[in-house]
C-alpha positions as CSV (number, residue, x, y, z in Angstrom):
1,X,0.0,0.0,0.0
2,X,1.0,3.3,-0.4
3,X,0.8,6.8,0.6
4,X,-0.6,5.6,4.3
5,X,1.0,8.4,6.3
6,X,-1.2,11.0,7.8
7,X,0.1,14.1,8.7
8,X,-0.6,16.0,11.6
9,X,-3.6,18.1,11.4
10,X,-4.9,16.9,7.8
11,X,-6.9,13.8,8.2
12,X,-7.5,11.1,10.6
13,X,-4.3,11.0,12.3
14,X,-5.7,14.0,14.8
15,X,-7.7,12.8,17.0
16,X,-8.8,16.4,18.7
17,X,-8.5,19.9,17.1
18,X,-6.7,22.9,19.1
19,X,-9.0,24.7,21.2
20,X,-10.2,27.5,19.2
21,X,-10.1,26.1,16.0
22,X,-13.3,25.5,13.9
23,X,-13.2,21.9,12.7
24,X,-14.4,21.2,9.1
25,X,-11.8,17.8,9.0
26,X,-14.0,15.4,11.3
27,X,-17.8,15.5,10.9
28,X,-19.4,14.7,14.5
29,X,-23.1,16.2,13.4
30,X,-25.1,16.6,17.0
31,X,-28.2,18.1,17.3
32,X,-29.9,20.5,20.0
33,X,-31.2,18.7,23.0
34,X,-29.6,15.1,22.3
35,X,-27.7,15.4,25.8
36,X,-31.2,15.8,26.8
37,X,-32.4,12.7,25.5
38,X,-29.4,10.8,26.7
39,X,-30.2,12.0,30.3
40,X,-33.5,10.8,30.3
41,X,-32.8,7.1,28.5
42,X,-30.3,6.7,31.6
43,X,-33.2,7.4,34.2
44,X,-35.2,5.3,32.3
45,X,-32.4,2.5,32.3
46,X,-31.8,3.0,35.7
47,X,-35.9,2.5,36.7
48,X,-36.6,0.4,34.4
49,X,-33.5,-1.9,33.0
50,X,-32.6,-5.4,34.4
51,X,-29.1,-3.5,35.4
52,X,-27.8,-7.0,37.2
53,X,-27.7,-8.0,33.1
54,X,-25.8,-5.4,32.2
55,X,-22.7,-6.0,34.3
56,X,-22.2,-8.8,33.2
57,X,-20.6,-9.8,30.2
58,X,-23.1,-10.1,27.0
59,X,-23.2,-12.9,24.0
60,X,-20.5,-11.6,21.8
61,X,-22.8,-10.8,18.9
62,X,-25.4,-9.0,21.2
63,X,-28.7,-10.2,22.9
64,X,-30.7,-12.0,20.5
65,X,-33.7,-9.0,21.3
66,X,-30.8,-6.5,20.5
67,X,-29.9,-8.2,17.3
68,X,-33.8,-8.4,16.4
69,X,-33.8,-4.3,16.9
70,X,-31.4,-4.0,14.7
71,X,-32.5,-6.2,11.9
72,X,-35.7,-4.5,12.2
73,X,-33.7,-1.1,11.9
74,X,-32.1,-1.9,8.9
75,X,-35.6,-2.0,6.9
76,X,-35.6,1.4,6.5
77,X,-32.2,1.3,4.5
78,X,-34.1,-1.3,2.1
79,X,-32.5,-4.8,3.6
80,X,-34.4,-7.5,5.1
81,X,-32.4,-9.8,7.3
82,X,-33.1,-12.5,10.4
83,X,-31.6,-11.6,13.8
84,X,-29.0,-14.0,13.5
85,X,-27.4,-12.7,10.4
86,X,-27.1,-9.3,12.7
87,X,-24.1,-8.5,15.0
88,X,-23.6,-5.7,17.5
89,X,-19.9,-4.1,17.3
90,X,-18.7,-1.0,19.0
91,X,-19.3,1.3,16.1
92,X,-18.9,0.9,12.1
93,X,-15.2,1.4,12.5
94,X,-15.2,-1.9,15.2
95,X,-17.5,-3.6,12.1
96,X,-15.2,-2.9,9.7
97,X,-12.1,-4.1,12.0
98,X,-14.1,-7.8,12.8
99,X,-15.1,-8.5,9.2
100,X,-11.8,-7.6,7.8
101,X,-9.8,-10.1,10.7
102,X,-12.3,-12.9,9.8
103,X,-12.3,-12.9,6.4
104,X,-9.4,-11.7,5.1
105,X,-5.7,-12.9,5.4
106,X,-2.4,-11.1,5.4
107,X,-1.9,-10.7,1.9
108,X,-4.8,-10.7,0.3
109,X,-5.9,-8.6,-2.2
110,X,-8.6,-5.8,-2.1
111,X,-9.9,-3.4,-4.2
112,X,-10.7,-0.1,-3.3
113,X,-11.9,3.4,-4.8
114,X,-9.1,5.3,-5.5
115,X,-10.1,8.0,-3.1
116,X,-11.4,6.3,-0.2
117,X,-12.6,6.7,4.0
118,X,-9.4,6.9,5.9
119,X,-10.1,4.7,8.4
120,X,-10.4,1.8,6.1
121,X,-6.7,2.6,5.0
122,X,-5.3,2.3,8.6
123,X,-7.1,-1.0,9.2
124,X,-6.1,-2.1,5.9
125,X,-2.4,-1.6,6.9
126,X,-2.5,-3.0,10.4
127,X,-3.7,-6.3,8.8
128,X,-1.5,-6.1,6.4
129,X,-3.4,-6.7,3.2
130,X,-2.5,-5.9,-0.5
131,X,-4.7,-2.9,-1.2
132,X,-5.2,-1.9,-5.1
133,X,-7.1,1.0,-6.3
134,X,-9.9,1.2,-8.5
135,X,-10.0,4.9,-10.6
136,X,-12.7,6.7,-9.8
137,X,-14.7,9.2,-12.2
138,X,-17.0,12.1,-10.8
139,X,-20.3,9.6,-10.5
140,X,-18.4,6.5,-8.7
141,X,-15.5,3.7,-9.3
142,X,-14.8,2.9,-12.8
143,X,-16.3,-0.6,-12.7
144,X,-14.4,-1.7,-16.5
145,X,-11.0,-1.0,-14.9
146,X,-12.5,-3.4,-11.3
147,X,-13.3,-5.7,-14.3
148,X,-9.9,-5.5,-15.9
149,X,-8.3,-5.7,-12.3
150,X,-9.9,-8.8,-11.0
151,X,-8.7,-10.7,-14.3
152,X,-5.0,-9.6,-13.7
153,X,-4.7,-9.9,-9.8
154,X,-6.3,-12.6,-7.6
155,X,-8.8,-9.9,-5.7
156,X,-10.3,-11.1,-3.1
157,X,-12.7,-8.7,-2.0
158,X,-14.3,-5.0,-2.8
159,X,-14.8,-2.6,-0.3
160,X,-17.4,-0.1,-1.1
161,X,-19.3,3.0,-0.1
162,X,-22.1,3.0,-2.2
163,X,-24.7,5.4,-0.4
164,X,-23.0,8.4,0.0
165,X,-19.3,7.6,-0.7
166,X,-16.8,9.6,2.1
167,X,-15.2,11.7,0.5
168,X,-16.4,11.9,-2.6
169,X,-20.5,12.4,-1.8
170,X,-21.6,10.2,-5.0
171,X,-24.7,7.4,-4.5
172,X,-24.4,4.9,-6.7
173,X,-27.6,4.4,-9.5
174,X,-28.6,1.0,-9.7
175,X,-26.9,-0.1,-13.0
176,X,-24.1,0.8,-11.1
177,X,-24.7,-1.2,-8.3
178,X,-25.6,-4.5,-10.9
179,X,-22.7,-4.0,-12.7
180,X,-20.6,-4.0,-9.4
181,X,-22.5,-7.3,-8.1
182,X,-22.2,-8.9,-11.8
183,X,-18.3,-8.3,-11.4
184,X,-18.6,-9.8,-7.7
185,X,-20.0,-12.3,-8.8
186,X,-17.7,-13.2,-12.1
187,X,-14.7,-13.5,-10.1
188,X,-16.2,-14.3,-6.5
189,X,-15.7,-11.4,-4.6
190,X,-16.5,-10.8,-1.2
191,X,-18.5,-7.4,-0.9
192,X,-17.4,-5.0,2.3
193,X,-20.6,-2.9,1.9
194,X,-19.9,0.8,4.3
195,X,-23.3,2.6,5.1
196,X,-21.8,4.9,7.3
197,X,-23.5,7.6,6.2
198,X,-25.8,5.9,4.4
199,X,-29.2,7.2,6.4
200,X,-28.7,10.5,5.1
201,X,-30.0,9.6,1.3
202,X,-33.7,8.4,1.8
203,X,-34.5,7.7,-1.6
204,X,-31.1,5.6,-2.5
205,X,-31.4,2.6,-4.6
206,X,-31.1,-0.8,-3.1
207,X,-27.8,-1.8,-0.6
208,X,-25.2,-4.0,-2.1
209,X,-26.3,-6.7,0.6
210,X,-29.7,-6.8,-0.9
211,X,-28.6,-7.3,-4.4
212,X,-25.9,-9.8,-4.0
213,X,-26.8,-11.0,-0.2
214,X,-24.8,-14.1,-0.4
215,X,-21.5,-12.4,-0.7
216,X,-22.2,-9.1,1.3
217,X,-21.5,-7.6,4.9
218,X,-23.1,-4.6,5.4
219,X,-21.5,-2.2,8.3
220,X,-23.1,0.6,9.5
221,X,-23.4,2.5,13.1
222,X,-24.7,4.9,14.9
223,X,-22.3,7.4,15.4
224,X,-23.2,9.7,12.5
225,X,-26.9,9.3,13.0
226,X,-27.4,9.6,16.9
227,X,-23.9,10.7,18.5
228,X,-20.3,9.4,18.1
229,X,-20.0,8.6,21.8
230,X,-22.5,6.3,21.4
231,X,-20.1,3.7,20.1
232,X,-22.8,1.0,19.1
233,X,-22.4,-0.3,15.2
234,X,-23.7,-3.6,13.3
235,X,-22.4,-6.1,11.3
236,X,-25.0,-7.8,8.7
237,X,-23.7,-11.5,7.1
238,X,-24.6,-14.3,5.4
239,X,-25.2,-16.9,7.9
240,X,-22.3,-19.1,7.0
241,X,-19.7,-16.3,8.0
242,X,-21.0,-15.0,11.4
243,X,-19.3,-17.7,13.7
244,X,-16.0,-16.3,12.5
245,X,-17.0,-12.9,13.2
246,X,-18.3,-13.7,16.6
247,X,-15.1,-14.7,17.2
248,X,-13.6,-11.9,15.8
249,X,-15.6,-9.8,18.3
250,X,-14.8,-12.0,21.3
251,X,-10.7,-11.4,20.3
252,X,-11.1,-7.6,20.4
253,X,-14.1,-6.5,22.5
254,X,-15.7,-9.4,23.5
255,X,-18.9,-7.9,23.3
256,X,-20.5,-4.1,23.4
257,X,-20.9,-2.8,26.5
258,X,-24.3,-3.9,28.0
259,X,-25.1,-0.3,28.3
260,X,-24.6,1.2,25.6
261,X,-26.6,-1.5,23.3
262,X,-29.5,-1.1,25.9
263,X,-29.8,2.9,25.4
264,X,-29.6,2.2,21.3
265,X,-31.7,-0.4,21.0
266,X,-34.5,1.8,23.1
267,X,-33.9,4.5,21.0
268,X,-34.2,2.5,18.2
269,X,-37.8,1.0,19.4
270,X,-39.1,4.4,20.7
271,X,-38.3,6.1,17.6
272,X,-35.7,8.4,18.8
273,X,-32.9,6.7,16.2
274,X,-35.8,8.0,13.2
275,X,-36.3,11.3,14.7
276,X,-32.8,12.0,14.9
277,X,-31.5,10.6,11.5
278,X,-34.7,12.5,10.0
279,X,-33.7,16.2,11.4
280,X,-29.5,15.1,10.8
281,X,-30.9,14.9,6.8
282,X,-32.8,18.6,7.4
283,X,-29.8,19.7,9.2
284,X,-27.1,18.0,5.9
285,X,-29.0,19.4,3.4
286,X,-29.3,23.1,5.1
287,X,-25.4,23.0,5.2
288,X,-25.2,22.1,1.7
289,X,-27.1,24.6,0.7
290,X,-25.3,27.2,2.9
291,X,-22.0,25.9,0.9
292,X,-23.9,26.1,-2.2
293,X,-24.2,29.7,-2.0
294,X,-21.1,30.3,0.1
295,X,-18.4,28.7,-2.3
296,X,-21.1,29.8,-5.4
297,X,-18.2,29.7,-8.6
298,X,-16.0,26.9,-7.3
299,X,-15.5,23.5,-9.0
300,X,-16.2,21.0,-6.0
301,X,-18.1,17.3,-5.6
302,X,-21.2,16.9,-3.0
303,X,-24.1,15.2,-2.8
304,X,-27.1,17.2,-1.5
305,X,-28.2,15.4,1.8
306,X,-24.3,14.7,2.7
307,X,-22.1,16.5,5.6
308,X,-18.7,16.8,3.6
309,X,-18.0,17.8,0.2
310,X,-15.3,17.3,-1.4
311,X,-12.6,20.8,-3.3
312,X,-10.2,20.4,-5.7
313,X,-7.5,22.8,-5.8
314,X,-6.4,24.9,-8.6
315,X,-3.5,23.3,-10.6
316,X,-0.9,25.6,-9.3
317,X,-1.7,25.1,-5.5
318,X,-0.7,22.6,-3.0
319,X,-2.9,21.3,-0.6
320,X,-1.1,21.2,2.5
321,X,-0.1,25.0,2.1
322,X,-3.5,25.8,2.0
323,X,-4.6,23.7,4.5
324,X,-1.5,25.3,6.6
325,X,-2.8,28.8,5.7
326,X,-6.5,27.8,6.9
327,X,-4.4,26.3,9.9
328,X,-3.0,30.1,10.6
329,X,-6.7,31.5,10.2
330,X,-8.6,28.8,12.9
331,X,-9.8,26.6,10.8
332,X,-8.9,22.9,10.3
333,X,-9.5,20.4,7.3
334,X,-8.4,17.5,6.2
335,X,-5.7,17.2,2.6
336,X,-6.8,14.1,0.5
337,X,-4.0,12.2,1.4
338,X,-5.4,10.3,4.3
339,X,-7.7,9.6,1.7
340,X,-5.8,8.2,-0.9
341,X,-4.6,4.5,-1.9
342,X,-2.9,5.6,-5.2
343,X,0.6,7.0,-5.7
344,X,-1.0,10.4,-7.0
345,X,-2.4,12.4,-4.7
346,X,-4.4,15.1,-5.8
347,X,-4.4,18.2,-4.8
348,X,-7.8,19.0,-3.0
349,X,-9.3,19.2,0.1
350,X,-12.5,17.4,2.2
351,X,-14.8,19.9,4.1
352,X,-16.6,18.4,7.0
353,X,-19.9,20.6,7.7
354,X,-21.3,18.9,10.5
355,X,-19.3,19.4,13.8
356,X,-19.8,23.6,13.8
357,X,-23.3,25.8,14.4
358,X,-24.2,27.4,11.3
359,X,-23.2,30.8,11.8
360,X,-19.7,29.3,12.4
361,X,-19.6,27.3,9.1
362,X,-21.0,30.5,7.3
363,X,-17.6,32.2,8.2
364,X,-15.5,28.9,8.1
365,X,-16.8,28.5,4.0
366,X,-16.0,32.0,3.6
367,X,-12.2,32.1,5.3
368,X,-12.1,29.1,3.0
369,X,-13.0,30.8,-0.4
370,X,-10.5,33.3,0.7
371,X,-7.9,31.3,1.1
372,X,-8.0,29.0,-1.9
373,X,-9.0,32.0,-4.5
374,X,-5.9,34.0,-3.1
């Protein structure tokens, strides 16, 4: 693999921003009065929750009623599973750490977009697999160059973001998503299928796991939808592969803690998860449209219910200068290099709008247009 370093300040390698700074790199969208809620699901865990149970330790795939929640939860994204093809994991990152230890070997080949979620990258090295990159155009992966890939190299799997890719914003049509699952299926793929942010496009075609469930896990969470401290993701697999991720689970968290599955599975059942994921896709698409008309005249990739979108440079500049110069005026974003699995790194950068108020983002965009028009 190449081009895995992260620099300070520009990507996922910084794991808080400087006090004072306005943070357009990570996207942690919260909403007015969800401390609120969280208050009042612990009183009601406290009255009302079999707490004996949750000191204790828990299956390592979840309580077969948690698992139930959350294949009942995963309707809504168009995929109809059974409980025991669901798996609680302590958040989408988690997911994406179990699958990838119990299907995957050191060595193995994967194809990825060429532009890609950072945290995929570092897993990607810690398990030491052979990561190749698939070109991407402006509406998704080049699927003829996958094609051409899997005939040369013996891929093993595709990992995939095709609801609201991170960074590049696209959703996938669903000739796009056939083709991919045709290819998958040619030369026996395993499908990794991310839906981290996947809640935000209501009216997205079907998942990957729906089309091709014999060959899919779908991983998702609930950090970008309800809060990232709530550290509570799932795992969806074909039947024959969930023993190995249980065990995957038991050799890194053993399970999730009791109490955080109990507050997102009542959320889930009292309708606070749809509430929230409902007002985060008012709230996406009312900072889209803010960068719409703040950054008006410039060349960059979004989709309209996402939280990010995605600014090339001009040709002349270079990306971490700028991102050094927005440093210098407060504001912190991420370079695309955390982002990218090729040896060329373009020169753009990833705007997070969901982790400042609006007002704050109105002047952050603007500092930014500044900046990169200078």
């Amino acid at each position: 693999m190449r081009e895995i370093a992260l620099p300070p300040g520009q990507g996922s390698g910084q794991m808080t921003v400087a006090a004072g700074m306005l943070d357009l790199n990570f996207n942690y969208p919260s909403l007015p009065g969800q401390a609120d809620l969280l208050r009042t699901a612990l009183r009601q865990l406290a009255l009302s929750g079999d707490l004996e149970a949750l000191l204790r330790y828990q299956p390592h795939a979840g309580r077969l009623h948690e698992r139930a929640a959350f294949a009942r939860h995963v309707l809504s994204r168009g995929l109809s599973v059974e409980a025991d093809q669901v798996l609680l994991v302590s958040g989408a990152q988690h997911g994406l750490a179990v699958t990838m230890m119990a299907l995957l070997k050191p060595g193995d080949v994967i194809a990825v977009d060429a532009l890609t979620y950072s945290g995929f990258k570092v897993l990607a090295e810690s398990l030491h697999l052979d990561v190749v990159a698939i070109p991407v155009t402006a509406a998704g992966p080049d699927l003829d160059a996958l094609h051409n890939l899997c005939r040369k190299r013996p891929v093993r799997a595709v990992y995939s973001m095709p609801t609201l890719h991170n960074p590049l914003g696209w959703v996938l049509s669903l000739d796009q998503r056939q083709t991919l699952v045709a290819i998958a299926r040619q030369h026996n793929l395993m499908i990794i299928e991310d839906a981290a942010y996947a809640f935000l496009a209501e009216d997205a075609p079907p998942p990957l796991a729906t089309l091709a469930p014999e060959r899919t896990v779908y991983v998702g969470g609930l950090s970008k939808s309800v809060a990232t401290g709530l550290r509570v993701g799932f795992v969806v697999a074909p039947l024959g592969w969930v023993k190995g991720l249980e065990r995957s689970i038991m050799a890194t968290t053993w399970n999730v803690p009791g109490v955080m599955s109990a507050i997102a599975v009542a959320w889930i059942e009292d309708g606070t998860v749809a509430q929230l994921e409902a007002q985060k896709r008012r709230d996406a698409q009312a900072r889209q449209a803010l960068a719409a008309q703040v950054l008006k005249g410039l060349a960059y990739t979004c989709h309209p219910c996402s939280y990010f979108l995605w600014l090339p440079l001009a040709q002349e500049a270079r990306a971490d200068q700028v991102a050094m110069a927005l440093q210098r005026e407060g504001i912190s974003v991420s370079t695309a290099e955390p982002f990218s699995v090729s040896a060329h790194v373009p020169h753009s950068l990833r705007l997070a709008l969901g982790s400042v108020d609006m007002a704050a983002l109105r002047e952050a965009l603007l500092t930014v247009r500044k900046v990169v028009q200078w």
